[in-house]
C-alpha angles and dihedrals in degrees: 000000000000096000102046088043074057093048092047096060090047090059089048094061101033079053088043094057100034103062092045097165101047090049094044085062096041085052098043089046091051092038087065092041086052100039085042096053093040087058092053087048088057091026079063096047089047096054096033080059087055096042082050088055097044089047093044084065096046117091139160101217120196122203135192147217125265108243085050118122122243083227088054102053092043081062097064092043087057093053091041088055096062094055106106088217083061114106094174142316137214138202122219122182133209090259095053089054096047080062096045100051091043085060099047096052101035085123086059098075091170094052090048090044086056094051090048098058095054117094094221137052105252091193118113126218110245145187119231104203119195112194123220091231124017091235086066104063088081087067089043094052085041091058091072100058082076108115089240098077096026080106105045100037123085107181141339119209105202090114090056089057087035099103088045091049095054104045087057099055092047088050088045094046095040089050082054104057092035088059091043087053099048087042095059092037087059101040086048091051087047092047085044107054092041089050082056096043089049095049086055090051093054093047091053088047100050101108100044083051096048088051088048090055094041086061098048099266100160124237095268093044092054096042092035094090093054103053079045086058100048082049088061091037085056100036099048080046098062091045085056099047089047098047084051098046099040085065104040098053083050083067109024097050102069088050090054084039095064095046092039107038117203088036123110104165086175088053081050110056090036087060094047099031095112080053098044085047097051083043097055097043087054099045085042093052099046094043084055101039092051094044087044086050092050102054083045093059086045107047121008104075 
């Protein structure tokens, strides 16, 4: 077993070298699915990072009415935090938004001047809610239509953030798609022209594998090179694609850094290259063992 598992690999990288060109195609066309797949992958994390910080901004607040309790109005926090579209929640009291407003109009000395000369604080209590997803602020807001909280709440500004909301969860869902359709696109180019390459291979071989045939050589035996062969298409591949990217982020993430502030998308391969690495090899050799499979089923009997 040992020796023609031996015999097998041989014959993938004799294979490998002698048909060069063939195999210089197969590489440079797999190079591209690869490099091409690895950039939506960091093209994800750099626009996942945006969405965060949009989100980040977005909030649904509820406020509520004066004479309501702070119990109250805790209690509603602790039923809002169960919910599983609930991000977080904070509470914050008359007494915080006085400070608050004070602080964002202490240029308005008029304004403040007006404030000061009331005898109560004017200011309501009120809930921030951050949604786990954007799409989500719509059920939250939702929760306080319920007839329990019709007397204590006031008002409840998600329509005013409606339009914003929306438009961030169609961006979000549209980026998506667009990535799952280039990602397949890619990963179909890179099957197909190893499929090709491998075709090739077969028809250049036919005589050594009918001779093999012709002798007894099993079915594994006789399609075992080739698998071999889409493994070092795909392997070679993903050395090439990592010694491309690893120098031009070098050069390309300061550049995104300074348009898009709190992203380092450098920072971040170098972190994760033992994991892109691993990624690539794997994507490389699967692109290469399913197209080399293919062409085998096709052709070789």
């Amino acid at each position: 077993m040992f020796t023609t598992l031996t015999r097998v690999i041989k014959s993938g990288f004799l294979s490998f070298w002698r048909n060069k060109w063939l195999s210089s195609t197969a590489i440079f066309m797999m190079s591209l699915a690869i490099f091409g797949i690895t950039s939506l992958i960091l093209t994800n994390v750099l626009i996942n990072s945006l969405i965060d910080g949009l989100e980040d901004k977005i909030d649904v607040s509820v406020y509520f009415k004066l004479d309501t309790s702070e119990d109250s109005i805790l209690s509603v926090r602790s039923d809002l935090v169960k919910l599983a579209e609930v991000k977080s929640v904070e509470y914050i009291s008359t007494d915080e938004a006085l400070i608050n407003f004070k602080e964002r109009h202490k240029d308005n000395e008029v304004l403040i001047q007006s404030l000061g000369e009331l005898d109560t604080n004017p200011l309501e209590a009120s809930l921030n809610i951050k949604a786990k997803e954007a799409s989500q602020y719509e059920s939250i807001a939702d929760f306080f239509n319920q007839g329990n909280y019709y007397d204590i709440v006031n008002k409840v500004n998600y329509l005013e953030n409606k339009a914003v909301i929306s438009r961030l969860s169609s961006i979000t869902k549209t980026i998506r798609q667009v990535g799952s359709i280039a990602f397949l696109i890619l990963a179909g180019l890179a099957i197909l022209v190893t499929y090709n390459t491998i075709r090739l291979t077969i028809y250049t071989s036919r005589k050594e594998i009918k001779v093999m045939k012709l002798v007894g050589a099993s079915n594994w035996f006789t399609r075992g090179p080739f698998v071999i062969e889409g493994i070092l298409y795909g392997f070679v591949a993903t050395l090439i694609s990592l010694f491309v990217m690893y120098p031009l982020l070098w050069y390309l993430s300061p550049k995104i850094t300074s348009y898009l502030p709190g992203t380092d998308l450098f920072y971040f391969f170098q972190v994760n290259l033992i994991v892109f690495f691993i990624l690539q090899v794997l994507i490389g050799m699967a692109l290469g063992i399913s197209s080399s499979l293919v062409a085998i089923r096709r052709y070789l009997d």
